[in-house]
TORGU-514084 format. One line per 5 residues: number of its first residue (from 1); their letters; for each residue x, y, z of C-alpha. Coordinates in steps of 0.05 Angstrom, whole numbers, plus 32768, in hexadecimal, padded with zeros to 4 digits. Example, Ala and Ser with C-alpha at 12.3 -4.5 7.8 and 13.67 -1.06 7.14 Angstrom:
% residues 2
1> as> 80F6:7FA6:809C ~ 8111:7FEB:808F
END
This chain:
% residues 532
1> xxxxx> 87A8:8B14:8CB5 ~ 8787:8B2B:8C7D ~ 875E:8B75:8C79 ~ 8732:8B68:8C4C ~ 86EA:8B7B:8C3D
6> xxxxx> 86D0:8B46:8C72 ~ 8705:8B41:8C9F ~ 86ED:8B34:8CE9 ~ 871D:8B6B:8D02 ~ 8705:8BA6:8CD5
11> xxxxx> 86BD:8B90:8CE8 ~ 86D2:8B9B:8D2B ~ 86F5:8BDB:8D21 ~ 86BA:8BEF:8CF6 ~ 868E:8BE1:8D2F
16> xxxxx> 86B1:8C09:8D61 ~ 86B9:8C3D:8D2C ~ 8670:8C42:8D26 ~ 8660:8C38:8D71 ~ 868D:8C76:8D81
21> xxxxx> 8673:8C9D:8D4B ~ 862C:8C94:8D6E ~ 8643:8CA3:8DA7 ~ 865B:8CEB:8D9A ~ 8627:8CF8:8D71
26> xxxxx> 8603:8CE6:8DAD ~ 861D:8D10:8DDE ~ 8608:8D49:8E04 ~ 8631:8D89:8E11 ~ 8617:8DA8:8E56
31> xxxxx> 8624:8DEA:8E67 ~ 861D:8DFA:8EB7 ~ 8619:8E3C:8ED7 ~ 860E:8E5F:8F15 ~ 85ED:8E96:8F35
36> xxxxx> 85E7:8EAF:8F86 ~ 8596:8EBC:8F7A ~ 855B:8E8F:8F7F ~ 8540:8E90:8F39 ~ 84FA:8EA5:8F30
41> xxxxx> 84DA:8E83:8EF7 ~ 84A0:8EA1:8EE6 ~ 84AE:8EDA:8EAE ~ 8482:8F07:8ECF ~ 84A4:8F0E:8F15
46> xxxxx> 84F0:8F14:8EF8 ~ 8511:8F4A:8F10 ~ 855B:8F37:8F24 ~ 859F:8F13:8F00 ~ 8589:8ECC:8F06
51> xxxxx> 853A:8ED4:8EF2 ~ 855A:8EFA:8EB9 ~ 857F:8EC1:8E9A ~ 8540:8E91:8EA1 ~ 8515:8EC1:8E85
56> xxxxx> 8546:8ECA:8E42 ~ 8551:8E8F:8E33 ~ 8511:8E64:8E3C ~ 84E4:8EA7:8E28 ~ 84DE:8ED3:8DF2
61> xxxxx> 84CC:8F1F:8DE2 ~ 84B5:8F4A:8DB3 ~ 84F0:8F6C:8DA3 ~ 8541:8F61:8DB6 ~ 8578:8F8F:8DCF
66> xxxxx> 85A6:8F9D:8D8C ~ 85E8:8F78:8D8B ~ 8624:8F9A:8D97 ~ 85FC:8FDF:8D8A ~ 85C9:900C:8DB2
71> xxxxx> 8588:9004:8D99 ~ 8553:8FC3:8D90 ~ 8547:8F99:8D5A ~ 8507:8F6F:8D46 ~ 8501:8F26:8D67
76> xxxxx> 84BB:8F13:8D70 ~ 84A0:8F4C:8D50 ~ 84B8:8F56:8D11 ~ 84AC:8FA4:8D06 ~ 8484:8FDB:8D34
81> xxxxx> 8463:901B:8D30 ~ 8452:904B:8D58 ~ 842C:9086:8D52 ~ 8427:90AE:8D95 ~ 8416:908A:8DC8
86> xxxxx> 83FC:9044:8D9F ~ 842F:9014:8D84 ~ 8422:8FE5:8D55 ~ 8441:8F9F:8D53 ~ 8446:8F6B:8D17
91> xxxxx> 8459:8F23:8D2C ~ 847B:8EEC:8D0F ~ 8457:8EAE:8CF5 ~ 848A:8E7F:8D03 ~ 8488:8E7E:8D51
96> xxxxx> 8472:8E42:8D7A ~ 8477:8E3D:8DC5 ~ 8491:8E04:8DE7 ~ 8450:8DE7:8DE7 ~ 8448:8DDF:8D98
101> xxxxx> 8417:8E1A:8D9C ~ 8427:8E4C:8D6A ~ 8434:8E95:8D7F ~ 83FB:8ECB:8D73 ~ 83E9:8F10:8D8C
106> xxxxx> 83B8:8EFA:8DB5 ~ 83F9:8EDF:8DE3 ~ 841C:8F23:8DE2 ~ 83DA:8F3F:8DFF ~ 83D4:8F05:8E37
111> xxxxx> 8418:8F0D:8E4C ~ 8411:8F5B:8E52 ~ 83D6:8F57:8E7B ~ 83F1:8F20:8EA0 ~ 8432:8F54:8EB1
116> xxxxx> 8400:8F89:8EC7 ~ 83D2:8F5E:8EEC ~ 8408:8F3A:8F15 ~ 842B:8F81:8F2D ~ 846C:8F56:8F3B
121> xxxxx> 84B3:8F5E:8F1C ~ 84BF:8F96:8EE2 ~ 8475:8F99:8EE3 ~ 847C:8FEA:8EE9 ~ 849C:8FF0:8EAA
126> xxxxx> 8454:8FD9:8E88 ~ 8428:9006:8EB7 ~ 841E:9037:8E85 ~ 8407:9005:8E4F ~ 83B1:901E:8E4B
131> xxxxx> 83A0:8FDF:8E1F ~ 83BD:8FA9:8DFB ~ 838C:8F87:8DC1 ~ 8399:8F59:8D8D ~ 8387:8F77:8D46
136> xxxxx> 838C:8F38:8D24 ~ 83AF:8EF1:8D2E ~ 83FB:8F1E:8D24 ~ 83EB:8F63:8D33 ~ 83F1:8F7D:8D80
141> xxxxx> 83DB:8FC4:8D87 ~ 83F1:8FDF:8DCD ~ 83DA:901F:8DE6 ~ 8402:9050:8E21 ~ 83DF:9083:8E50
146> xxxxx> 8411:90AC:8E3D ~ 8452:90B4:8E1A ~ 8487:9086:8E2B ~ 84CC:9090:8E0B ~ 84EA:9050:8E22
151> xxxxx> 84AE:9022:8E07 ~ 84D0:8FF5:8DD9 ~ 8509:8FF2:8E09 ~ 84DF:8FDB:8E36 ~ 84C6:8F9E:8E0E
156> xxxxx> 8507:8F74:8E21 ~ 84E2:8F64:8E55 ~ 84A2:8F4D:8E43 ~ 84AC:8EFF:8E37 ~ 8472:8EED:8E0A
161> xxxxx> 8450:8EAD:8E33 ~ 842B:8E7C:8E0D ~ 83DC:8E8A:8E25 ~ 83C4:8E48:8E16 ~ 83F2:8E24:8E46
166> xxxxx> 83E5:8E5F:8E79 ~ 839D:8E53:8E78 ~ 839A:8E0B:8E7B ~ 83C4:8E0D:8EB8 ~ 839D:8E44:8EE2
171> xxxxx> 83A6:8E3A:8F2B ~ 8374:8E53:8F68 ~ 8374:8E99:8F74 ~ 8343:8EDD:8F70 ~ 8324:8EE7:8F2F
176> xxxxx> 8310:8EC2:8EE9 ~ 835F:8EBD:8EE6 ~ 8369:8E9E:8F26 ~ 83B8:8EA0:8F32 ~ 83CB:8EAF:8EED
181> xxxxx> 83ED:8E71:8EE1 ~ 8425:8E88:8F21 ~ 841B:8E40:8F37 ~ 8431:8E16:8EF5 ~ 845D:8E53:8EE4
186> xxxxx> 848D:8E57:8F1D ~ 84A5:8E0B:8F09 ~ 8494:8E08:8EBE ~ 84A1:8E35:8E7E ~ 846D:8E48:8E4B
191> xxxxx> 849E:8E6A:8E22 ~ 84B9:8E65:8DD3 ~ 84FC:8E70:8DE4 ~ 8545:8E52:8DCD ~ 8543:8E24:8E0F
196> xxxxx> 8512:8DFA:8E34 ~ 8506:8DF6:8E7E ~ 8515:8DAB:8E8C ~ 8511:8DAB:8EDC ~ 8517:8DED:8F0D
201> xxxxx> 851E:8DEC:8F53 ~ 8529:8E39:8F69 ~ 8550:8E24:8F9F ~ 8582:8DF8:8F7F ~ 8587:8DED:8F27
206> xxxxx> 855D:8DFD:8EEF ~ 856C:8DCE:8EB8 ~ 855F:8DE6:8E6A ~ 8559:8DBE:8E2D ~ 8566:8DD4:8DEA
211> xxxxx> 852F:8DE7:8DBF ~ 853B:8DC5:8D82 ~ 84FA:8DEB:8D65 ~ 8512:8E2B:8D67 ~ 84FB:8E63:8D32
216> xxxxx> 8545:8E7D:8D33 ~ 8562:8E33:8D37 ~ 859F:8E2A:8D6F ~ 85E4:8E23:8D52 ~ 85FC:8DDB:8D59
221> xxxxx> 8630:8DFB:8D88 ~ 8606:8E18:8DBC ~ 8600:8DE7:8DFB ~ 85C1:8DB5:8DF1 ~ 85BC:8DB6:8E3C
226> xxxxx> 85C8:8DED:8E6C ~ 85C3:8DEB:8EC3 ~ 85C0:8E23:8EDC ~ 85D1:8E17:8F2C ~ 85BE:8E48:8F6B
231> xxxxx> 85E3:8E5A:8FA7 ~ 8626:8E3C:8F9D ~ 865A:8E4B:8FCB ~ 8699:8E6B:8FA7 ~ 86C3:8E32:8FBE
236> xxxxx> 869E:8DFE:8F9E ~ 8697:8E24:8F64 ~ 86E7:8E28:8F5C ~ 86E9:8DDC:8F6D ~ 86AC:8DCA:8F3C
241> xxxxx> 86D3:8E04:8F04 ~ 8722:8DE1:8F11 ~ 86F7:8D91:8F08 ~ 86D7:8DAB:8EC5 ~ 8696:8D9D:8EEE
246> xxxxx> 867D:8DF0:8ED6 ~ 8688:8E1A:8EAC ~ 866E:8E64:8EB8 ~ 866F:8E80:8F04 ~ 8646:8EB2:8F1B
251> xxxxx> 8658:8F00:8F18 ~ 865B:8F01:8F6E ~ 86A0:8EDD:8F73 ~ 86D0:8EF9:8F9D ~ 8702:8F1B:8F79
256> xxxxx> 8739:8EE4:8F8F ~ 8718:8EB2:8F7E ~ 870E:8EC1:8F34 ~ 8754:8ED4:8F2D ~ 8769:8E8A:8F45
261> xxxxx> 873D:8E70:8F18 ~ 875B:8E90:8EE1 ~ 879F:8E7F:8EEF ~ 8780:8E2F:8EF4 ~ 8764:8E3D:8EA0
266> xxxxx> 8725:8E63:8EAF ~ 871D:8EA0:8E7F ~ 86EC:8EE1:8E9B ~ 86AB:8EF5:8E72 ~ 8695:8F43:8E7D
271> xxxxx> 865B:8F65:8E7E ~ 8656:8FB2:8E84 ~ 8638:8FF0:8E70 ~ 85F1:8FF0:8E91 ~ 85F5:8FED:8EE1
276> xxxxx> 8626:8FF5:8F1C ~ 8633:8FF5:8F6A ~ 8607:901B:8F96 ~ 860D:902A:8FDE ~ 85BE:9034:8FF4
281> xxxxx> 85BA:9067:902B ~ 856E:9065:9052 ~ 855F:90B0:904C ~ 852C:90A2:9081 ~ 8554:9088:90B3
286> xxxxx> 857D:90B9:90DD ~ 85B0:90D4:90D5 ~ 85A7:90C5:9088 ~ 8568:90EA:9081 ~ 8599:912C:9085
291> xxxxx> 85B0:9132:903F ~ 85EE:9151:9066 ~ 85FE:910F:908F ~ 85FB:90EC:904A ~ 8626:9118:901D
296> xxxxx> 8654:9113:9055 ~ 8655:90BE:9054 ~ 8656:90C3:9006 ~ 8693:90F9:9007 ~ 86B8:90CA:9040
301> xxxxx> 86B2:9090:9013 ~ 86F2:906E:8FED ~ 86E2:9060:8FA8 ~ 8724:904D:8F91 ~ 8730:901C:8FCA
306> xxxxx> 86E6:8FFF:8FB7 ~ 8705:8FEE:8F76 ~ 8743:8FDB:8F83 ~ 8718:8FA1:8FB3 ~ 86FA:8F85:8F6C
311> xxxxx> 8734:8F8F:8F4C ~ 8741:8F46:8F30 ~ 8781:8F40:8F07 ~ 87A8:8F7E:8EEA ~ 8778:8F85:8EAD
316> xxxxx> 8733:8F73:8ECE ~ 8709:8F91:8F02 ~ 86C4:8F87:8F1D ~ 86BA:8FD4:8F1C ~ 86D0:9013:8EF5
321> xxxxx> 86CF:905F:8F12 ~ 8683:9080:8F1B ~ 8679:90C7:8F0C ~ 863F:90C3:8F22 ~ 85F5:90AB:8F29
326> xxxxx> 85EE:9092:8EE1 ~ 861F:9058:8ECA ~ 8650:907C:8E95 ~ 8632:9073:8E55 ~ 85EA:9072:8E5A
331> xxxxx> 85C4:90AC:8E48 ~ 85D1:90E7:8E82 ~ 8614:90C9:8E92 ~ 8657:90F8:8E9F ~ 8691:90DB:8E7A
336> xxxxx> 86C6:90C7:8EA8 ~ 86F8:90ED:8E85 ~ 86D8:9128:8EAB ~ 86EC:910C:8EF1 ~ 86D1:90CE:8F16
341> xxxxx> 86B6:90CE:8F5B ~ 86F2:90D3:8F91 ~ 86F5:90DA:8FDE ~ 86F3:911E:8FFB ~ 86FF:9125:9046
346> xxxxx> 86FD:916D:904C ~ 86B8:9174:9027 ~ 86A2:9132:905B ~ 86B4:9158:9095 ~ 8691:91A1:9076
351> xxxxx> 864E:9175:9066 ~ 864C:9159:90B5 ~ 865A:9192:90D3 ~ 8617:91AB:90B4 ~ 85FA:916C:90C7
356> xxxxx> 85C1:916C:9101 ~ 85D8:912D:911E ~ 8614:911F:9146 ~ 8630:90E0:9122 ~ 864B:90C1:9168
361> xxxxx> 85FF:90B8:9176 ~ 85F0:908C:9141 ~ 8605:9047:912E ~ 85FD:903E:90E6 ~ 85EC:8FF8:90C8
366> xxxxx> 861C:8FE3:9096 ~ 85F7:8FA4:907C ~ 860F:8F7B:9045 ~ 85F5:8F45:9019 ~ 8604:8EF6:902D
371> xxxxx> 8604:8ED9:8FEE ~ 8635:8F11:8FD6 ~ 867C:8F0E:8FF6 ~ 86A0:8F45:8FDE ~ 8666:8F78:9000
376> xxxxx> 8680:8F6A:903D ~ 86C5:8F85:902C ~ 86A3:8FBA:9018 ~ 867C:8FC6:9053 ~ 86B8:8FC1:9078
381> xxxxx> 86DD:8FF5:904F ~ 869A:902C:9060 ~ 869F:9018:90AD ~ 86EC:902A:90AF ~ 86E3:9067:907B
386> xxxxx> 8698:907F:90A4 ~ 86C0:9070:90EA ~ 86F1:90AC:90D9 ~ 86AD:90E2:90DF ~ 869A:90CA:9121
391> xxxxx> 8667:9095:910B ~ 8661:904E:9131 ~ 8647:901B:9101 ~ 8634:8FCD:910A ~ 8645:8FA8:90CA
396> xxxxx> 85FC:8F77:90B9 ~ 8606:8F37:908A ~ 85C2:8F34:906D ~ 85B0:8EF6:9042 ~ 8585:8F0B:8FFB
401> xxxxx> 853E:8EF0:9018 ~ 8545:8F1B:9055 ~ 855E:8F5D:9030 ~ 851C:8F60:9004 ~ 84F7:8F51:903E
406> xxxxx> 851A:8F87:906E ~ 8517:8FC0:9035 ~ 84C9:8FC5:9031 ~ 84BE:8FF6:906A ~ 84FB:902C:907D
411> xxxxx> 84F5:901B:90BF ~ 8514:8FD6:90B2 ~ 853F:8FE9:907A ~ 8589:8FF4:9093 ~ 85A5:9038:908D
416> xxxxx> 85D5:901D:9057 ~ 85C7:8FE7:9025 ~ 85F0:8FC9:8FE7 ~ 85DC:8FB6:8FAA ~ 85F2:8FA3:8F62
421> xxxxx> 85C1:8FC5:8F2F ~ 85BA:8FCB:8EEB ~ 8592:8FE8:8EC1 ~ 8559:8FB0:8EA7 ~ 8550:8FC3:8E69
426> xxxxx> 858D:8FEC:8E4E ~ 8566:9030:8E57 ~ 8575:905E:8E96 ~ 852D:905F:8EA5 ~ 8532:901C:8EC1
431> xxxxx> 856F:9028:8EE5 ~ 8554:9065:8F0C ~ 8508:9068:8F0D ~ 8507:9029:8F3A ~ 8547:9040:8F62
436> xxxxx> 8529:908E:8F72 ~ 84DF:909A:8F5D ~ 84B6:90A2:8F9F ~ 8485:9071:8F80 ~ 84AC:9035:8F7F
441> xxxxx> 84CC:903B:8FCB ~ 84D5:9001:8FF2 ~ 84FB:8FC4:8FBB ~ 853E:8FAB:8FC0 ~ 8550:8FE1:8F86
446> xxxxx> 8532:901E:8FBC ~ 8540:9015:9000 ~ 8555:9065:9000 ~ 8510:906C:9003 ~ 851B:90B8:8FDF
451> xxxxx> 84DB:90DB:8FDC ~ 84F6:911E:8FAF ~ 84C2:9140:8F7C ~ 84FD:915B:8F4D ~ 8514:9115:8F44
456> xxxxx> 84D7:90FC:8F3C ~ 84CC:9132:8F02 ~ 850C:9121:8EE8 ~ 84F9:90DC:8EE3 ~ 84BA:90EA:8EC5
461> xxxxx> 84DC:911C:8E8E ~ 850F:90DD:8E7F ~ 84D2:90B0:8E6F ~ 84A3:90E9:8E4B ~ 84D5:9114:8E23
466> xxxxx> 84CE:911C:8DE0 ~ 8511:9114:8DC0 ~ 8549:90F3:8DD7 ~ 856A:9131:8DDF ~ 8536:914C:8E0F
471> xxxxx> 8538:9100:8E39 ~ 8590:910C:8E3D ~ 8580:9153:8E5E ~ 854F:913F:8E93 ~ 857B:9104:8EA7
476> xxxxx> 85BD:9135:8EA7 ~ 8597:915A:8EDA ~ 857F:911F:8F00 ~ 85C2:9102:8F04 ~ 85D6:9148:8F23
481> xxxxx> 8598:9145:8F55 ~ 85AA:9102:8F6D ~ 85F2:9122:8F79 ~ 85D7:914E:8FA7 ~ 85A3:9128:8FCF
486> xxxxx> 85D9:90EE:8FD6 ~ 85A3:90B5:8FE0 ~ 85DC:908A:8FCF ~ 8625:9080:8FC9 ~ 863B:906F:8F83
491> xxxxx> 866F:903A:8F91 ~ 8686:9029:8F46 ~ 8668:901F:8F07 ~ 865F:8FD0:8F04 ~ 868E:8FA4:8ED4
496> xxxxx> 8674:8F56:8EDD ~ 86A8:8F27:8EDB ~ 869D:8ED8:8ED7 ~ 86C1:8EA2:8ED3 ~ 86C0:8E72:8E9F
501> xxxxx> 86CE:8E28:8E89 ~ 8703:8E26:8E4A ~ 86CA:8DFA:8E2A ~ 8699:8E3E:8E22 ~ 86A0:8E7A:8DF8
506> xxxxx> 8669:8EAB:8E02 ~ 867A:8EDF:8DC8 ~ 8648:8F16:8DEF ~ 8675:8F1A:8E26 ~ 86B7:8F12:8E09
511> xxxxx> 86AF:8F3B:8DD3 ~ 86A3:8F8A:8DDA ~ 8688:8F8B:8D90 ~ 864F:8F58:8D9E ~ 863D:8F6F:8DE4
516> xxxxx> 85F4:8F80:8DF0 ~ 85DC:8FC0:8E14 ~ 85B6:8F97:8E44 ~ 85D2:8F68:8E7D ~ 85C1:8F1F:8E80
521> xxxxx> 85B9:8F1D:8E30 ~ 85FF:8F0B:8E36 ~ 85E6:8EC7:8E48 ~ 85B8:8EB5:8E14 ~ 85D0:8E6E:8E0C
526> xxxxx> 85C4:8E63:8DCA ~ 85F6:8E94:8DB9 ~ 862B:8E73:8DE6 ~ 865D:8E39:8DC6 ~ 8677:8E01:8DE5
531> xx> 86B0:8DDC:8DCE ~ 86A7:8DA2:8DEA
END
């Protein structure tokens, strides 16, 4: 038969040509995640991993940790001042929320107060802000009660929240502000970010929509929809990975698992530099309120072997050697080639025998977080490696809810505690001051409950120095301090490893060159690719 211009078959081929065509065009790449922790919406209450990711992606600040460099660069703001204690902010003009409702200063100031006034999440990095006013429609001045090295550090997190929206969705509560919009914001955003909330349950998915309005655009190859799942357990995750049903696991994966998963086509993402694993020792608990009792636990303890547990294949691990309290790297850090931590037996058995307490009097909790496997192995390395001083212990599986609730008073806190930690905004004053200042006792990030006026001055000197000179010497002598009180046992500084899905590239954690300084930035999704 003829194929001419009208033929019936090349009308039909045509057709299914075009109908095909459509249909990719059409289509929707989908990128699904995981993570162990209920995810807390609201930008003002996000403290951990999970809350982190939301806030990125559907929020936006002020300023952004460089890429693949220390330092920050302009994102909201497109240039600052500061002159003492009073910075000056200009905005951008191009900035609307998800709402339509362009971004002004008048925002910035809502969303700073709204920090302060709530108290919740990172809301003590902000304490120290006197007064936030809008000079004009783009100019934020912000004033400090006193000087505050880490400021502009600080502003990676303070999502900017559209007012407007906020206000029109006040709840009941105390006050002209009732609750601050806590209500409408623990299921909604009223953000300007790269991604939209589309649905969020905390206990199960939060689904996000591409924000095809965004002043930086979002590369065609960055997933138009992302779910980002809660609570999975590692087994379906492998199942879900091997079906090409996900594509990026959570960091809390045993060790085993990844590793099968790569040898099934998953590849590992990384994320370093800024955090690591600590071993939380109640310092008012006895025995651990003698410093001697503790150096004695921290001395008995097998680092390597605490390794070698997240060691995952040959050339990836979950954690590299600690030299001490401050990750290697950051600003106060000893470099590893000057030793990492090791066991010492014979310096555990001098530090007990000065020890008040008889250790066979005591039974130590060992507890260990549900929703994160691999701390039990650890917990059972401490009862074998404790067991060899004399101590009894009772190993404790604590699900997440329960741990924040236990740590708020010592006298429910368990003598030892673990926890993955990182510092929130790149800087060591977020890493410690909530960890060790006497202020802050009593979060999931203190349950040593340390009460020590030369770290607190230490901590004080890291956030007031002058120079950055002066802010490396006071935490050098801070990380020595913490040495010698032994609050805590400093497993290993903390390498994350996920699995992924062939179908994503995420250049941030793949990369060394395009890391960022700061975790979770890792997973801005608009910087992800998907091939498919």
């Amino acid at each position: 038969m003829p194929f001419g211009p009208k033929s019936p078959l090349k009308a039909l081929l045509l057709s299914a040509f075009l109908s095909t065509t459509a249909l990719a065009a059409s289509a929707q790449t989908v990128l699904r995640l995981d993570e162990v922790a209920v995810g807390e919406l609201d930008p003002a209450k996000a403290s951990d991993y999970a809350d982190s990711i939301l806030m990125f992606n559907a929020y936006d600040t002020l300023v952004l940790p460089a890429q693949g460099e220390p330092g920050h660069v302009p994102h909201l703001a497109t240039e600052w001042t500061a002159d003492g204690n009073v910075y000056t902010f200009t905005l951008r003009d191009d900035v609307k929320f998800h709402s339509g409702n362009p971004l002004t200063a008048e925002d910035v100031v809502f969303s700073i107060d709204r920090m302060k006034a709530l108290g919740q999440g990172l809301s003590f990095l902000f304490e120290i802000v006197e007064s936030a006013e809008a000079v004009d429609p783009r100019t934020v001045r912000v004033t400090l009660t006193e000087p505050y090295a880490p400021f502009i550090a600080s502003l990676v997190r303070l999502p900017v929240v559209d007012k407007a929206t906020v206000m029109a969705n006040l709840g009941e509560g105390e006050g002209e502000m009732g609750d601050w919009g806590q209500g409408y914001l623990s299921a909604n955003d009223a953000g300007s970010g790269a991604y939209i909330v589309q649905s969020h349950n905390p206990q199960e998915e939060t689904v996000f929509a591409k924000n095809s309005d965004y002043f930086l655009g979002v590369p065609e190859a960055a997933p138009d929809e992302v779910r980002l799942r809660y609570g999975l357990e590692a087994a379906t995750v492998r199942a879900l990975l091997a079906q090409s049903e996900h594509d990026i696991t959570s960091q809390w994966l045993p060790p085993e698992v990844l590793k099968s998963m790569s040898n099934d086509g998953a590849h590992f993402l990384q994320e370093s530099g800024t955090g690591a694993f600590y071993i939380k020792m109640n310092t008012q608990k006895p025995p651990l309120d003698d410093v001697n009792c503790r150096l004695a636990l921290a001395s008995a303890f097998d680092y390597a072997t605490a390794i070698a547990i997240t060691q995952i294949t040959p050339e990836v691990a979950g954690g590299v050697p600690s030299t001490g309290a401050i990750p290697v790297g950051m600003l106060g850090s000893k470099p590893r080639e000057n030793g990492a931590l090791a066991r010492d037996m014979d310096a555990a058995r001098e530090h007990l025998a000065q020890c008040q307490y008889n250790p066979a009097d005591y039974t130590i909790e060992l507890s260990w977080v549900a929703e994160v496997p691999v701390e039990e192995r650890f917990a059972l390395l401490m009862q074998q490696n404790f067991s060899e001083l004399g101590f009894n212990t009772e190993i404790v599986r604590v699900p997440w809810v329960l741990f924040t609730e236990q740590v708020v008073s010592p006298e429910t806190t368990p003598h030892i505690s673990q926890i993955f930690a990182n510092a929130v905004t790149g800087d060591p004053d977020t890493l410690l001051y909530p960890m060790y200042h006497s202020s802050v006792a009593g979060t999931w990030q203190s349950p040593e409950y340390l009460n020590d006026p030369e770290v607190d001055r230490l901590l004080d000197a890291g956030r007031t120095a002058a120079t950055q000179e002066e802010r490396e010497a006071a935490y050098l002598e801070l990380n020595d301090r913490l040495m010698a009180l032994a609050p805590t046992i400093y497993g290993f500084d903390r390498n994350s490893v996920f699995g992924a899905s062939p179908r994503v590239h995420v250049s941030a954690l793949e990369d060394p060159s395009k890391a960022f300084a700061l975790d979770t930035m890792g997973f801005t999704f608009r910087l992800m690719e998907m091939t498919e």
